[in-house]
C-alpha positions as CSV (number, residue, x, y, z in Angstrom):
1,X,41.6,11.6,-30.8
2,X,41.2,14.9,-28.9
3,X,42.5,17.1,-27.6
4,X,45.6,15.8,-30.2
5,X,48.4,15.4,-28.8
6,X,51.7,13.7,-30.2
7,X,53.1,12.9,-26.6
8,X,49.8,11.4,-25.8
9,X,49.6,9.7,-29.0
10,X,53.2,8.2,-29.0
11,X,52.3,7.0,-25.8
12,X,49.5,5.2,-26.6
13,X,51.3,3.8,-30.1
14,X,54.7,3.0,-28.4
15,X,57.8,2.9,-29.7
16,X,57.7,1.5,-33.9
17,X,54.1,1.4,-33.2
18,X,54.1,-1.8,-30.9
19,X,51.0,-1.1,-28.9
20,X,49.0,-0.6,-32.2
21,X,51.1,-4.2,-33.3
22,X,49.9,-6.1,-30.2
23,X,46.4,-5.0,-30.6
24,X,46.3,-6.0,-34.2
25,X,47.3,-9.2,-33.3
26,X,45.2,-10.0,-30.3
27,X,42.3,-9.1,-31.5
28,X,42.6,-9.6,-35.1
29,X,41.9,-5.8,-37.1
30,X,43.9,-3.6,-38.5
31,X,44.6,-0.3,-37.6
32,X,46.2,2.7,-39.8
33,X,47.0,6.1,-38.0
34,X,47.3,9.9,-39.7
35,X,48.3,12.3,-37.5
36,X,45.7,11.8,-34.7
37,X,43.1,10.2,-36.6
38,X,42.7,6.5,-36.3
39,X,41.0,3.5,-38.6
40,X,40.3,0.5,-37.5
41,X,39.0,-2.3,-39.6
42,X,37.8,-5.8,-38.7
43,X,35.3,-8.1,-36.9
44,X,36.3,-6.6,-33.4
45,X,37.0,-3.0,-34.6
46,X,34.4,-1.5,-31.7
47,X,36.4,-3.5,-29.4
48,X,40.2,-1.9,-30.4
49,X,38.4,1.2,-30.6
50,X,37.1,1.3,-27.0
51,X,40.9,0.1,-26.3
52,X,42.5,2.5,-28.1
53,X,40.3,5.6,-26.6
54,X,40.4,3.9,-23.0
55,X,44.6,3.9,-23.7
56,X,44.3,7.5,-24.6
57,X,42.7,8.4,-21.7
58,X,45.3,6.4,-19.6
59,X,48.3,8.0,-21.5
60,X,47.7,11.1,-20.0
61,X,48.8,10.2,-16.5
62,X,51.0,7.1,-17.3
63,X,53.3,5.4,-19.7
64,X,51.7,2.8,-21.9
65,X,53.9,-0.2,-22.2
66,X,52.8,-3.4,-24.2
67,X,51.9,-5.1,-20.3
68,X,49.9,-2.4,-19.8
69,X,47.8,-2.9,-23.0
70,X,47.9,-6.7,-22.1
71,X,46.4,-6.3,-19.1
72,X,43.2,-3.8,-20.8
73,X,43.0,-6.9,-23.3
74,X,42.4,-9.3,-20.6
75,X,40.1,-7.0,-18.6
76,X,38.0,-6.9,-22.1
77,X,38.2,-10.4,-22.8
78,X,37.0,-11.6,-19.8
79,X,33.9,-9.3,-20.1
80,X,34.7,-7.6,-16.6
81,X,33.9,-4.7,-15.5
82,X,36.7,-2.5,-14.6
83,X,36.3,-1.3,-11.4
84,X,37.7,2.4,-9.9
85,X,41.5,2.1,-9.2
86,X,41.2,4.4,-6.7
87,X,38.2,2.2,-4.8
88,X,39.4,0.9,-1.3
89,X,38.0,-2.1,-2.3
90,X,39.8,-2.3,-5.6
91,X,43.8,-0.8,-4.7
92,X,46.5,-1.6,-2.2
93,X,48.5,0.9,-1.3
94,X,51.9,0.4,-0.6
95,X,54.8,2.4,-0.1
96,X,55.7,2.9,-3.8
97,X,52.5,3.5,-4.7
98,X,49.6,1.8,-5.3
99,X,48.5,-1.8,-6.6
100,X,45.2,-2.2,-8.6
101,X,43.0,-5.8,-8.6
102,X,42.5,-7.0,-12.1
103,X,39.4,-9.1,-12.5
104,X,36.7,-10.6,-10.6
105,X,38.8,-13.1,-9.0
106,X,41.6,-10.5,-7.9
107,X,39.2,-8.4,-6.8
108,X,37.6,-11.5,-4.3
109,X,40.6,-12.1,-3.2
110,X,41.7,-8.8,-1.8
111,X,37.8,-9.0,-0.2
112,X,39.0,-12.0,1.4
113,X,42.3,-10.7,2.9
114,X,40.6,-7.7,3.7
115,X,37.5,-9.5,5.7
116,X,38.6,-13.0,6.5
117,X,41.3,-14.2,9.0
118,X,42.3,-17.1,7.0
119,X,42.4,-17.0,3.2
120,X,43.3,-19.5,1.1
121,X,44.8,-18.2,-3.2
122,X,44.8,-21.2,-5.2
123,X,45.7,-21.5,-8.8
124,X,48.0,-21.5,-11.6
125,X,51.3,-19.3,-12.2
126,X,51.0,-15.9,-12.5
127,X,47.4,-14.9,-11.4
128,X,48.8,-12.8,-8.8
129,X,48.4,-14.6,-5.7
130,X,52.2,-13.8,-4.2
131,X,52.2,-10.4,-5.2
132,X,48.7,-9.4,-3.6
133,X,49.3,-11.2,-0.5
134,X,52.4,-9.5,0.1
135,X,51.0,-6.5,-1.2
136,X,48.2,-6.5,1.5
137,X,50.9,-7.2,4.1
138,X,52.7,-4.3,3.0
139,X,49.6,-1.9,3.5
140,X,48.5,-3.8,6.4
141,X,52.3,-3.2,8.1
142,X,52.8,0.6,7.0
143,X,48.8,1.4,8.5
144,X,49.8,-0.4,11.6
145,X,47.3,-2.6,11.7
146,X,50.0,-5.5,12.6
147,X,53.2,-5.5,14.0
148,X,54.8,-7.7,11.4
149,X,55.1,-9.4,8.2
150,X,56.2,-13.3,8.4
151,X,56.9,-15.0,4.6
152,X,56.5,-18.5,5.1
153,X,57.5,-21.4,2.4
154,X,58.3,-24.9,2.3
155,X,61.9,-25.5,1.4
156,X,61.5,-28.0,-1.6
157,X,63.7,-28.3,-4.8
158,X,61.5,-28.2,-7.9
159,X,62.0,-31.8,-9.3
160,X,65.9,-31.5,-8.8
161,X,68.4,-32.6,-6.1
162,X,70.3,-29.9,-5.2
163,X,73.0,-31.2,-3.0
164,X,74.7,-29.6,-0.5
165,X,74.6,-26.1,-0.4
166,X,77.4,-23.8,0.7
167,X,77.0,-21.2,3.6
168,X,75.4,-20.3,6.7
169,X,71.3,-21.4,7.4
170,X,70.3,-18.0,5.7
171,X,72.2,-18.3,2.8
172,X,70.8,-22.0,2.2
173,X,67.1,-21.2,2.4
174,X,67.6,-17.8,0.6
175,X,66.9,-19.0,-3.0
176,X,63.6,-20.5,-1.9
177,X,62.3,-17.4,-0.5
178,X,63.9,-15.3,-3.4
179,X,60.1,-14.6,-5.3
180,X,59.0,-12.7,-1.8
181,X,61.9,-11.3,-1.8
182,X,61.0,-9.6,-5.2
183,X,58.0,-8.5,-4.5
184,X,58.9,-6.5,-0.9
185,X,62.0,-4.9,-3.2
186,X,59.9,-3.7,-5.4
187,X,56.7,-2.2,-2.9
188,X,59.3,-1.1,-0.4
189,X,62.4,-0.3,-1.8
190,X,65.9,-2.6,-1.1
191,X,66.7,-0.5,2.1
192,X,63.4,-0.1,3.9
193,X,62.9,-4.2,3.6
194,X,66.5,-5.0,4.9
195,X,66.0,-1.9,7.7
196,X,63.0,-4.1,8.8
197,X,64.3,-7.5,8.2
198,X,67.5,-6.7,10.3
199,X,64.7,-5.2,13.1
200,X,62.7,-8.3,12.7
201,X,59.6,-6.5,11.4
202,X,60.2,-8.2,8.5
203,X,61.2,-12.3,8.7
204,X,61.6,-14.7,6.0
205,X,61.8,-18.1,6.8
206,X,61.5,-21.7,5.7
207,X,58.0,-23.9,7.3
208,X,60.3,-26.0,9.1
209,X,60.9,-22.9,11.4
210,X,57.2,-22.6,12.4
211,X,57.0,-25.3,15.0
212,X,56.4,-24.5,18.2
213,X,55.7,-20.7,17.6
214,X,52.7,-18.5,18.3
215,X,52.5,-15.8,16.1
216,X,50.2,-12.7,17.5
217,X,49.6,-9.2,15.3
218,X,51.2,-10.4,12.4
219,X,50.5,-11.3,8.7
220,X,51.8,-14.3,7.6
221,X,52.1,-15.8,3.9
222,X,52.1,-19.1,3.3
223,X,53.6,-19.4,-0.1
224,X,53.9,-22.5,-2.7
225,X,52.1,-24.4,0.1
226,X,50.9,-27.1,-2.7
227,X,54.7,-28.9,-0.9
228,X,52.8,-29.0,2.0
229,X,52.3,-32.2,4.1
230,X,49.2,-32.7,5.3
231,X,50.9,-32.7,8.9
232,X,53.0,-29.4,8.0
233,X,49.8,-27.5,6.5
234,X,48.2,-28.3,10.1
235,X,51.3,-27.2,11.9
236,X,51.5,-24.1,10.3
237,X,47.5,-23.2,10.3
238,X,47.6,-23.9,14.1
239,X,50.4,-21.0,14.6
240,X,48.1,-17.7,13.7
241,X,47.4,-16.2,17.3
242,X,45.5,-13.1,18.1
243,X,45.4,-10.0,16.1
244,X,46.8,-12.1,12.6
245,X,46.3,-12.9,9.7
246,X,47.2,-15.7,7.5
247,X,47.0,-15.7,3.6
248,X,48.3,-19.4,2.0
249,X,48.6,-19.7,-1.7
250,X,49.7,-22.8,-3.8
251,X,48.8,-24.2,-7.3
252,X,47.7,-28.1,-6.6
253,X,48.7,-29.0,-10.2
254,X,52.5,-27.8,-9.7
255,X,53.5,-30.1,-6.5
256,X,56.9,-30.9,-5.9
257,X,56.7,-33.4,-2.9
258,X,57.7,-37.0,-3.7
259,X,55.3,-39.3,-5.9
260,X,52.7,-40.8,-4.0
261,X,53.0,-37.8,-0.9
262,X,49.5,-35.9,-0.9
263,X,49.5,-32.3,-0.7
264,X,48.6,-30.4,2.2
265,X,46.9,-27.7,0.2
266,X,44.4,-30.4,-1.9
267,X,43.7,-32.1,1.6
268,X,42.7,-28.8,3.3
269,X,40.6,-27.5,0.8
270,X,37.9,-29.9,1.5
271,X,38.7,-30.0,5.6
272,X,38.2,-26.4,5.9
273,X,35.2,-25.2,3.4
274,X,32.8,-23.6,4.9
275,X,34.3,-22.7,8.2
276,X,33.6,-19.6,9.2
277,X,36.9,-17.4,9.2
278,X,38.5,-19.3,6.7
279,X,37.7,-18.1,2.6
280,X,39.3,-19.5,-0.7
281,X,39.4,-17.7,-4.1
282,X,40.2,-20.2,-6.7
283,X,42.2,-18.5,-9.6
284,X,42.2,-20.1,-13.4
285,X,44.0,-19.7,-16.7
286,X,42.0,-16.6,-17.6
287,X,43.3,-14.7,-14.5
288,X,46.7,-14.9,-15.6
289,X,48.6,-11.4,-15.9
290,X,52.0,-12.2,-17.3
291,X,52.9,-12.8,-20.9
292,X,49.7,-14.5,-23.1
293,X,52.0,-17.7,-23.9
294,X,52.0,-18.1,-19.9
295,X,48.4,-17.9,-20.5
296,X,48.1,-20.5,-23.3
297,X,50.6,-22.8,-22.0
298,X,48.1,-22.9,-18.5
299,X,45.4,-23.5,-21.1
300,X,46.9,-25.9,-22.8
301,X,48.1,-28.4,-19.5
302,X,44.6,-27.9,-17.9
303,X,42.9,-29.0,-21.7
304,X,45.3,-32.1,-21.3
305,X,44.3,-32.8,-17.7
306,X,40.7,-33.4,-18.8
């Protein structure tokens, strides 16, 4: 590797060698490292090369952490093409910094958002769906191209009967909402997003909340909207008013309303395709970005399903 460098390349390898670990492992080579001098031997060894010179390369302006190398894997893997970071079409930019689409289908659905007044993010945990959508409402807020963000999500326990729950209205729906929660803290910063939630720029609240309103110049996430009614996935579509835009995501495999209660999010997906305005990106195992067993454990309860 050149020009050698040992931060660069205890960057790359990670601490006790990890990186070099998880790319042994993945991809099935091994790899032995003098000074800055790699070999790689195996049936993929052009592969963890290309990885290894593409982390190098990365390592210069950021710190390679075992996600990070996870994430080049699965870029490989899928035989994508890696697009530009810096791209409009390929980056959100958020306060914090800025967000890259991973993969064809991240890459759609940003399109989508970007181009479509209606999108609908369906698929399984951890493709991304949440985190863009509030990503895109973050840009979309801080370029002023609406006035606010509204998080929408149905308030239903997953498979468990909570009870009564202590406190005021707020502090009962709060866990629900917790996951957007998350992802505003983490674009925004934890004073910024409760400056704008106390100022209403920013509201959180439960679908029930929904009826009756008409929300103009705003971006609204429907989240987890696979615990949709039929009735309440019309309710809500029927609130986006002028200047919006409306982003619902849901995995239809992972619904929590009682047995024999259909989903709003299956029903709608066959009401609403091909109407103009409207646009869905359907997500699968392979587009998952957390940990690989989250990957395999998708891949193993869609192999079942068949």
């Amino acid at each position: 590797m050149e020009p050698a460098d040992n931060a660069r390349l205890a960057n790359v390898c990670g601490p006790l060698d990890e990186n070099l670990r998880l790319l042994e492992s993945r991809l099935g080579v091994q790899i032995r490292r003098r000074g800055a001098g790699f070999r790689v031997t195996g049936a993929q060894a052009e592969s963890a090369e290309d990885i290894v010179r593409e982390l190098f390369d990365l390592a210069k302006d950021e710190e390679i952490t075992p996600e990070r190398v996870h994430l080049t894997l699965q870029e490989r893997e899928s035989g994508q093409v890696v697009g530009d970071p810096h791209q409009p079409d390929n980056a959100v930019r958020v306060p914090r910094g800025a967000l890259r689409a991973r993969g064809t289908h991240q890459r759609e659905y940003l399109a989508h958002i970007r181009k479509q007044d209606l999108t609908f993010g369906i698929g399984p945990a951890g493709t991304g769906k949440t985190y863009l959508a509030v990503a895109c409402a973050v840009e979309a807020l801080t370029q002023d191209r609406v006035r606010r963000i509204v998080l929408v999500r149905p308030a239903v326990e997953a498979g468990e009967r909570l009870g009564f729950l202590p406190g005021d209205l707020t502090q009962k729906v709060d866990p629900y909402l917790r996951p957007m929660y998350d992802a505003l803290y983490e674009m925004m910063g934890f004073d910024r997003v409760a400056r704008f939630i106390e100022r209403n720029v920013i509201e959180v609240a439960p679908l029930a909340f929904m009826r009756g309103r008409s929300l103009n110049e705003s971006f609204i996430i429907l989240d987890e909207a696979q615990n949709t009614t039929p009735e309440q996935m019309k309710m809500f579509l029927t609130r986006i008013g002028f200047g919006s835009k409306a982003v619902v995501t849901g995995d239809v495999t992972q619904t929590d309303l009682p047995a024999g209660k259909q989903s709003g999010l299956a029903q709608v997906i066959d009401i609403l395709h091909g109407v103009d305005g409207v646009a869905f990106t359907f997500f699968d195992a392979h587009d998952v970005v957390r940990h690989p067993l989250v990957q395999r454990i998708v891949r193993a309860y869609e192999a079942r399903d068949k």
